[in-house]
N, C-alpha and C positions, 0 to 999 in steps of 0.2 A: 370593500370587495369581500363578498363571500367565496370560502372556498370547502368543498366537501371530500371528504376519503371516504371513495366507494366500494373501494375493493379491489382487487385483481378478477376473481369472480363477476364483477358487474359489469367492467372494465371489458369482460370478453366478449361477453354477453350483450350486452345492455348499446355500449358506447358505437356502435356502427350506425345504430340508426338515427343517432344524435350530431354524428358526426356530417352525415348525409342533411339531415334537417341545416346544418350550419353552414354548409356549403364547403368542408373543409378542404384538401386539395391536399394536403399532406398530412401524417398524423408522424411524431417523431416519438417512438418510446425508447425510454433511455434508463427503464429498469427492467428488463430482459423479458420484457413481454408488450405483447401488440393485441389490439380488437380483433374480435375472428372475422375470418373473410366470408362474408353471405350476400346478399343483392344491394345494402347498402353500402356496403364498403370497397366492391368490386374495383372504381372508379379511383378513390384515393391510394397516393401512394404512401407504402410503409417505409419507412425508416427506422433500423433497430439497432440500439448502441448495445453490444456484449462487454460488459468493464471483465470480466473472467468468467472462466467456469470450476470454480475451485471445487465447488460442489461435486461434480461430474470426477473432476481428477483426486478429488480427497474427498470421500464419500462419508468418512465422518467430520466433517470438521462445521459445518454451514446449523444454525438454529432453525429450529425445529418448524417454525414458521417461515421460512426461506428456501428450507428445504422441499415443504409441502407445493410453492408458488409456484419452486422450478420445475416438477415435477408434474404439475399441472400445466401449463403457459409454456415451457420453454420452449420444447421441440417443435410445437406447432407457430408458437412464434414466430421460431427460424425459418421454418416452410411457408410461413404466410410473408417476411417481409418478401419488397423489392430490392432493400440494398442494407447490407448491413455493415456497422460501425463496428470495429476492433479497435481497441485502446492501445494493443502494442501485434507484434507481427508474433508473439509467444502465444497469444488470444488469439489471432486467427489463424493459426496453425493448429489449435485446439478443435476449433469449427470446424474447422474442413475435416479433421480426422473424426471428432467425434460424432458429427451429425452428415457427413458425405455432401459438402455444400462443395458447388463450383467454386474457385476460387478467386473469379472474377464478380461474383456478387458480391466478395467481402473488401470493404478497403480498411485499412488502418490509417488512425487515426491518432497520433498523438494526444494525452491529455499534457494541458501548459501547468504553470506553478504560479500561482499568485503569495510569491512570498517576499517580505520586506523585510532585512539586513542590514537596515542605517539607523536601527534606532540603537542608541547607545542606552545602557541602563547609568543608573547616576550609583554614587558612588555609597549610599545608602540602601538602593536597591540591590546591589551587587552582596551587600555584605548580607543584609536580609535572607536573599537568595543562598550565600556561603552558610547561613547556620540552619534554615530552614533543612537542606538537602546535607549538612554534615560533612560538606569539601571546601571546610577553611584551609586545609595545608593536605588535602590528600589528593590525589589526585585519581581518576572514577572512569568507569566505559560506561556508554547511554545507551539504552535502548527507546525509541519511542513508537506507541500503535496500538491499534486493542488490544486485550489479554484475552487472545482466543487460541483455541489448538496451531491453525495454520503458522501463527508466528514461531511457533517452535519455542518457545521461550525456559522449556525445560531443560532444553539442548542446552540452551546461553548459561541459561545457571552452570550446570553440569561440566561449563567448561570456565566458567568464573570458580569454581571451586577447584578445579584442575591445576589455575592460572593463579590461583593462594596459593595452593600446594607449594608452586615452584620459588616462593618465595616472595613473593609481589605483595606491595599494601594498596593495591586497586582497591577503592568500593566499587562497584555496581547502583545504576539507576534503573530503574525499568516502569517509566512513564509512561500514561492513557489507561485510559475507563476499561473496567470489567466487562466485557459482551461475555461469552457462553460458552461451557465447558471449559472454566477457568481454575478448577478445584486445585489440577493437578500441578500449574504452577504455582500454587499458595502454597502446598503441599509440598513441593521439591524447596522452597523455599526455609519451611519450617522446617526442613530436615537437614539444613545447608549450617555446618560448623561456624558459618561466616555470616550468620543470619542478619547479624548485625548491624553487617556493613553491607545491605543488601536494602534500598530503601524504593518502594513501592507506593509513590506521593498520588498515585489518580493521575485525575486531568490534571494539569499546570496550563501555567498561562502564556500566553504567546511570547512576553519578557524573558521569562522563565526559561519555554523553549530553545530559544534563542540564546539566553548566557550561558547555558548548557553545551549547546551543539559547539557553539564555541570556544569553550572551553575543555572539553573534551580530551582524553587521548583517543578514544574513536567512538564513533556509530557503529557499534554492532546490532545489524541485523538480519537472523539465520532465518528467513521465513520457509516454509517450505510452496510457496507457490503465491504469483501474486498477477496481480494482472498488469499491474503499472508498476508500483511503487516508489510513490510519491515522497515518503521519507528521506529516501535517499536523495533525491534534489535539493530537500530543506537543507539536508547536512551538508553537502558541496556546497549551496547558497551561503550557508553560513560558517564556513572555512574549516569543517569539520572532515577528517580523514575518515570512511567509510571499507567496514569489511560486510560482507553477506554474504549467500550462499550462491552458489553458479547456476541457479533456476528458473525458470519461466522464462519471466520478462526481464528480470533483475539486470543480467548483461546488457538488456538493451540500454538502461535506464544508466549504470554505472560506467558505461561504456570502458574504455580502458583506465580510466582512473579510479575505482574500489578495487579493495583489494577480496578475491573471493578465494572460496574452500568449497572441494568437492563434492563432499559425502553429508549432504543436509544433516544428520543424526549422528555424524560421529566426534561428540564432543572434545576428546581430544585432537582430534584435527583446527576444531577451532580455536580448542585453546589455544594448541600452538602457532595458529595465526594472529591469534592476538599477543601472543608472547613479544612473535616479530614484529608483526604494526608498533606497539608501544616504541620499541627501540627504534624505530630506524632512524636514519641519519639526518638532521635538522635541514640539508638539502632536498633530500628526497620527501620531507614532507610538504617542505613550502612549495616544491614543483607540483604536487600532487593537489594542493590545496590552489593553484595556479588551475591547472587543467580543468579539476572540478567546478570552477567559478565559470569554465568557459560551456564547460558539460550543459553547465541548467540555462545557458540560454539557446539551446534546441529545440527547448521546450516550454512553448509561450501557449497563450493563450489567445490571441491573435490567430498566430496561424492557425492552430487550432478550428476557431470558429470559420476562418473562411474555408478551408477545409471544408467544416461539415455544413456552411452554405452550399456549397459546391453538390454537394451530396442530394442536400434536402432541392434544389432550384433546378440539379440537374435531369 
């Protein structure tokens, strides 16, 4: 099977009367834009999945090619679907204010997790992993996700060095690929007394993932705005204690089990919730890590799809 990338451009342009030629009946876009609506397209209906509008709400943070698409596609997208998909009720609370949409056009939408937590690493792998990452006897807080502005990741530093100060031998991980406008956390990085012990491994691999989260004293992740945030189910899935910040979607996703901090940016605040997480009491984590297991199954992917059957059929 061939398959071609035309553009978003083309895509507006171009794909209505192709779609019309096909006989199509629905068109589902599920990266924040839809074909424009002219004589061919009149008859089909749109469906349009919004995953967030971070762009919209964090005006620098989105590449520079993403920012041009939204800004071209978005708003008329919105105008032209019939119904559109919201990934969390923080996302279509954005819509409605930001674009003045009824609020019965939009439904949310859970996304599910497809994550697997039974695979046991052997005991080779384990050790590979303890020297590769430098936590044979230390013990470390994770972060994982791209290294873009949104993650805040300067914040986390900022309060990993707060959280040395007080005396602690935490390292710090801070896992996933470089996307764009990453300079500044290289930068806080190499300016960190604790550089060190500060280890910045890229991608890792799902094994990886996984002995990490699990081993863990927490998932810290301060983002400042997310539409899902799918992270945080890996870490519950995988019996890891979870802090982030009180934003967007985060609550809906961490539900009463993460532990959050108010002020996105005020890294001593975080620190000192990381201070508390580390200690607390060997009952309240395993309850926590109890809850959490129960957390991530709200969120399937199942329901999910029959959901947005429902959507596309209805």
């Amino acid at each position: 099977m061939e398959t071609k990338d035309f553009g978003s451009f083309w895509l507006y342009l171009k794909l209505p009367k192709i779609l019309k030629q096909d006989n199509i009946d629905v068109f589902w876009g599920t990266q924040h834009c839809l074909p424009k609506r002219n004589k061919y397209s009149k008859k089909i209906k749109f469906v349009l999945t919004i995953h967030d509008l971070a762009i919209k709400k964090l005006k620098t943070v989105g590449s520079f090619k993403n920012t041009i698409i939204q800004m071209l596609f978005l708003k008329k997208s919105i105008k032209n679907a019939d119904k559109i998909i919201a990934i969390s009720e923080a996302t279509k609370k954005d819509i409605i204010e930001i674009f003045n949409i009824k609020p019965e056009k939009i439904q949310t939408i859970y996304n599910g997790t497809n994550i697997n937590n039974e695979y046991k690493v052997t005991e080779k792998e384990e050790q590979e992993i303890k020297e590769k990452f430098k936590i044979e006897n230390t013990p470390y807080i994770f972060f994982i996700s791209t290294i873009e502005p949104r993650k805040n990741i300067p914040t986390l530093i900022k309060a990993y060095n707060y959280v040395r100060e007080k005396g602690t031998n935490l390292k710090l991980i801070i896992a996933g690929g470089l996307g764009w406008k990453y300079e500044n956390v290289l930068k806080e990085i190499e300016n960190s007394k604790y550089k060190e012990d500060i280890n910045l491994p890229g991608y890792i691999s799902k094994e990886e993932k996984q002995y990490l989260l699990k081993n863990t004293k927490a998932l810290v992740y301060p983002s400042l705005y997310e539409g899902f945030g799918l992270p945080i189910l890996e870490a519950m899935a995988n019996e890891a204690v979870v802090i982030t910040s009180n934003v967007s979607s985060l609550p809906e996703v961490g539900g009463n089990v993460a532990y959050y901090y108010e002020d996105v940016l005020d890294y001593k605040l975080l620190g000192e919730k990381i201070l508390e997480i580390i200690n607390i009491k060997t009952e309240e984590k395993e309850e926590r890590i109890k809850q959490g297991l129960e957390q991530v199954k709200k969120f399937t992917w199942e329901k999910c799809a029959k959901e947005t059957l429902d959507i596309i059929g209805g």
